[in-house]
C-alpha positions as CSV (number, residue, x, y, z in Angstrom):
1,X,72.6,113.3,87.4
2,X,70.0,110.7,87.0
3,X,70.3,107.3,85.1
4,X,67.4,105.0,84.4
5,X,68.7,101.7,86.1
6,X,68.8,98.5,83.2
7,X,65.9,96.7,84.3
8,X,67.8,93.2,84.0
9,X,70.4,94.5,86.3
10,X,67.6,95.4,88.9
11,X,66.3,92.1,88.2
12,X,69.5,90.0,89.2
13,X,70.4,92.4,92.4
14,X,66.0,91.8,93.6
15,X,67.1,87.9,93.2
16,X,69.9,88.5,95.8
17,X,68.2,88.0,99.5
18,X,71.8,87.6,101.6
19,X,73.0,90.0,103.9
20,X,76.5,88.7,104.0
21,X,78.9,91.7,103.8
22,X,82.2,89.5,101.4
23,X,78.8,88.3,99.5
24,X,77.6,91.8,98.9
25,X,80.3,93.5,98.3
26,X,81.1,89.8,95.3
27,X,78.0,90.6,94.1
28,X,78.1,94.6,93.8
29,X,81.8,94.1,92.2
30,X,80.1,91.6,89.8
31,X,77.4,93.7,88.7
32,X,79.1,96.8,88.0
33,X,81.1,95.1,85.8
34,X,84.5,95.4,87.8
35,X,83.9,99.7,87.6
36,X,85.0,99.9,90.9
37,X,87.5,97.9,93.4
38,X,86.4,95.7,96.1
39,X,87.3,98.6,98.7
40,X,84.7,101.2,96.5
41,X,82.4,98.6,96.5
42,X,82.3,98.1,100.5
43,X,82.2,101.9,100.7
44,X,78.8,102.3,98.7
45,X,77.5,99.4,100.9
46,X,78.2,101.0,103.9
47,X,77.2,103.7,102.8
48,X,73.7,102.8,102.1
49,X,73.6,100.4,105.5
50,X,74.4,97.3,103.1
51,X,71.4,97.9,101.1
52,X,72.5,96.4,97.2
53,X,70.4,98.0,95.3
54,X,70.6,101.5,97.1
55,X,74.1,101.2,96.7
56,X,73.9,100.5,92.9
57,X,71.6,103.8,92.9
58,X,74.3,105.7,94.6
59,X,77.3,104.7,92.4
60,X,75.5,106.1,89.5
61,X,74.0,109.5,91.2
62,X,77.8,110.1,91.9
63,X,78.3,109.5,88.5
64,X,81.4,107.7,89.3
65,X,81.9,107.1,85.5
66,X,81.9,110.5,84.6
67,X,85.2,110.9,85.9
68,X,88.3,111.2,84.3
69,X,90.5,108.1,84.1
70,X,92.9,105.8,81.4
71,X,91.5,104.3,78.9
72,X,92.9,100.6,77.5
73,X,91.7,98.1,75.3
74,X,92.7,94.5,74.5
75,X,94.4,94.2,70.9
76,X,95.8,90.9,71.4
77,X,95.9,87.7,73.1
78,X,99.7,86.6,72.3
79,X,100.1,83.2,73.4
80,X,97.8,81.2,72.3
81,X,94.1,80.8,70.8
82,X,91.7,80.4,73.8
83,X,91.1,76.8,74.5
84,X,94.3,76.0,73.0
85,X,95.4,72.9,75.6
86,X,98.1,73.1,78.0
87,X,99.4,70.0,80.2
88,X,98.8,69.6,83.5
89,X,101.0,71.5,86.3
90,X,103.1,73.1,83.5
91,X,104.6,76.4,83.9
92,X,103.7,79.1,81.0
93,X,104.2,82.5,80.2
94,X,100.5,84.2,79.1
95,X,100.7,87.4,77.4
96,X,98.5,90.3,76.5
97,X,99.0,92.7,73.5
98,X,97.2,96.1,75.6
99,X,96.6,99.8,74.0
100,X,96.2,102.8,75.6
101,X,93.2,103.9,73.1
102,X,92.5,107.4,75.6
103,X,94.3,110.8,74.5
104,X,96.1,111.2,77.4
105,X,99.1,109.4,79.0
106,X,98.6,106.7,81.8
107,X,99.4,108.3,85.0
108,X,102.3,106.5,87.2
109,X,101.7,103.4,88.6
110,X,99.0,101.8,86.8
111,X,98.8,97.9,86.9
112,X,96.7,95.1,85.4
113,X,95.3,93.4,88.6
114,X,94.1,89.4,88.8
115,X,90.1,90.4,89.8
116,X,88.1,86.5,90.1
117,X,88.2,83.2,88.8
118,X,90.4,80.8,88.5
119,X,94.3,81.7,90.7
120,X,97.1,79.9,88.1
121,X,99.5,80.4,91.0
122,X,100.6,83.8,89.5
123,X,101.3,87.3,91.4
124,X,98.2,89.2,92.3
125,X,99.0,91.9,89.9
126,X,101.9,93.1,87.6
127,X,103.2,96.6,86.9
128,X,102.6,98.4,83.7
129,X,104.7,101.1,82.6
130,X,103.2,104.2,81.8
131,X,102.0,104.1,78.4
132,X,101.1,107.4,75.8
133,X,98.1,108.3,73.2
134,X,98.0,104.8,71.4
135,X,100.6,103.3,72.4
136,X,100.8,99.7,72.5
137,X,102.3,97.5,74.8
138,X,102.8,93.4,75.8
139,X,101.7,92.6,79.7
140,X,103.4,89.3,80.5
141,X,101.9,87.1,83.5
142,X,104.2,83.7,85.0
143,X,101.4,81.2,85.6
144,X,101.3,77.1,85.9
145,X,98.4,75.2,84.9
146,X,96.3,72.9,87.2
147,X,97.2,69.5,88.4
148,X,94.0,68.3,87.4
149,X,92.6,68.2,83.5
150,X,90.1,70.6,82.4
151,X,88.3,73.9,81.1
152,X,89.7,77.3,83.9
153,X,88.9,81.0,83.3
154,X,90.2,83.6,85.3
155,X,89.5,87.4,85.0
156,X,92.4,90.6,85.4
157,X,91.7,94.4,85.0
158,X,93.9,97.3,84.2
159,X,93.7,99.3,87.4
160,X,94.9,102.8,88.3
161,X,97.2,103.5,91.8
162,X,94.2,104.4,93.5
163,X,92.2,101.6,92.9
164,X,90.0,102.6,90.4
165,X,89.8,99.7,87.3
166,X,89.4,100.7,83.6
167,X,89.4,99.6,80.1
168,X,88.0,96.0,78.8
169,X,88.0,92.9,81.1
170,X,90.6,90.7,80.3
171,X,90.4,87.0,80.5
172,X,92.1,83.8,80.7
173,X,90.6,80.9,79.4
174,X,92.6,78.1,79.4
175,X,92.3,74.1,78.1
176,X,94.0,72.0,80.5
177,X,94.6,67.9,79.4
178,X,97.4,65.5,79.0
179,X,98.9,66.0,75.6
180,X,98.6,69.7,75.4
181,X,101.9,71.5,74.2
182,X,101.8,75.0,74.8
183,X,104.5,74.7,78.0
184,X,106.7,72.5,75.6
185,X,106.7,74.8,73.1
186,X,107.6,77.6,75.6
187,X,110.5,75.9,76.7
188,X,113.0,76.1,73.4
189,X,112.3,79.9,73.6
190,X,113.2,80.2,77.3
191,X,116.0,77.6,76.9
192,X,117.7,80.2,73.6
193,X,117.8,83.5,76.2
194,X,119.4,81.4,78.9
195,X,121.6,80.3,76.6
196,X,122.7,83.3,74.8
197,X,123.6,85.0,78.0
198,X,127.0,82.0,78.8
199,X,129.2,82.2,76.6
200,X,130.3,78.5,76.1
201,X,126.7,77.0,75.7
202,X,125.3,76.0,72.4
203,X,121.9,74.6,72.4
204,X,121.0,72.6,69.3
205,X,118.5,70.4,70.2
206,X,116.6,71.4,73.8
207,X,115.4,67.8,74.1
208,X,118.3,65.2,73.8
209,X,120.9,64.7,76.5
210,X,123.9,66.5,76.2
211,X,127.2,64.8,75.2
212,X,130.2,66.1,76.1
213,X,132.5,66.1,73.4
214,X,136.0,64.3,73.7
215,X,138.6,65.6,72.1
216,X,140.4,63.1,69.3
217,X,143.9,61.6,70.0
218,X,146.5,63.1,67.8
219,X,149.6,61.3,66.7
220,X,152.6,62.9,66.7
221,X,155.3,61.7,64.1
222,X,157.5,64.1,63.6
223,X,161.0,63.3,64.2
224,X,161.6,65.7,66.9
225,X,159.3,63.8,69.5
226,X,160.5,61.9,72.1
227,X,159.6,59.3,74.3
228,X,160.6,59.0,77.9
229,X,159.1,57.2,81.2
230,X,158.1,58.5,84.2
231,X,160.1,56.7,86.8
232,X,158.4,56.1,90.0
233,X,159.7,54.0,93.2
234,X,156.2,51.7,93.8
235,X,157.3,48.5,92.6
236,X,155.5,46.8,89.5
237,X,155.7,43.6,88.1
238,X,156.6,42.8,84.5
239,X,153.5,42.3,83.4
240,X,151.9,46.2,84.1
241,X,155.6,47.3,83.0
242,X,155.1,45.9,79.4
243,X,151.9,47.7,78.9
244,X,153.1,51.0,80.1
245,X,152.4,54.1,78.0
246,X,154.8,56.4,77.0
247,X,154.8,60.3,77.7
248,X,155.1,62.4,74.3
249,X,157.4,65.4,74.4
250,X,157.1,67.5,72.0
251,X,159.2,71.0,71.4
252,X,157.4,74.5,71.7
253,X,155.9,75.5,68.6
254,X,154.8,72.3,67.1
């Protein structure tokens, strides 16, 4: 099948003059809109001797596209507006809302896969369960921010077991500066399912020290309580003996 090329995509890839294979195979990933993994992308290239632009003409004559594979699209960005400010070297929790918006189900082992920009010292990918006809679903990704304040984008793609990416490009782009509360306000939450799994903790106010509680002193005046002294052989002078404290007894059941 034949496609007419996008004349501003042969513009960019006539630009390119390098012959560095990592580069080449950047650049092809880049300009097919992350279509294809890095490993497709170095097979065109060999393919074609490392020639970009005859490698770009052989994706599409294999009409690559044209295949059958899932389909996803972003609904959502769950934890906060972009630019929203975090503080610096602050772990967060960044989720995406995704839907499977195809007609069939995802096949086993799908996963949405960190593809360039900015690493927030997260796991390479995370695994997606296998998701039906428009059924919707909420990726979460452990990341920390930067040490140093501030604008970072990074960029992840749903991709298939066999390498093969689909559905929108999803991005991170995050506001990094002194100040910024979105790992504080991630705490609390984290702090409550902790919590709610032991059975003596109660957690009323996530940022005061705790107290532990003493319990009161209870007088006993009933008439049945008596008061005896624990007799010991250590010699004491008169002076601790007079402010010795007696030992209340009290009878079972009161």
């Amino acid at each position: 099948m034949e496609r007419d090329l996008d004349p501003e995509l042969m513009q960019k890839f006539i630009c390119l003059g390098t012959t560095d294979k990592d580069t080449l195979i950047t650049e092809l990933h880049t300009l097919l809109e992350f279509q294809i993994s890095p490993e497709e992308c170095a097979f065109l290239l060999d393919m074609t001797n490392w020639n970009l632009q005859a490698a770009i003409g052989t994706y599409y004559d294999l009409d690559l596209l044209s295949t059958s594979t899932p389909s996803m699209s972003l609904v959502s960005n769950e934890t906060i507006v972009e630019e929203e400010s975090v503080p610096p070297d602050t772990p967060f929790i960044k989720t995406w809302r995704i839907k499977n918006t195809g007609s069939e189900v995802w096949p086993p082992g799908v996963c949405l896969r960190y593809v360039g920009g900015h690493h927030f010292d997260h796991e390479n990918f995370v695994v997606v369960r296998t998701l039906g006809p428009e059924e919707i679903y909420d990726v979460k990704v452990q990341m920390r921010s930067p040490h140093a304040s501030g604008m970072y984008q990074g960029q992840w793609r749903m991709c298939t077991a066999g390498g093969r990416y689909f559905g929108d490009v999803i991005w991170v782009i995050l506001k990094v500066e002194v100040g910024g509360l979105l790992g504080l306000t991630q705490q609390p939450s984290s702090m409550e399912a902790e919590c709610s799994t032991q059975p003596h903790c109660s957690l009323q106010d996530p940022f005061t020290t705790f107290t532990p509680r003493v319990p009161a002193q209870t007088q006993h005046t009933t008439p049945s309580s008596a008061s005896v002294t624990i007799a010991t052989n250590d010699p004491v002078d008169s002076e601790s003996a007079m402010h010795e404290q007696p030992y209340e007894l009290h009878p079972s059941g009161q």
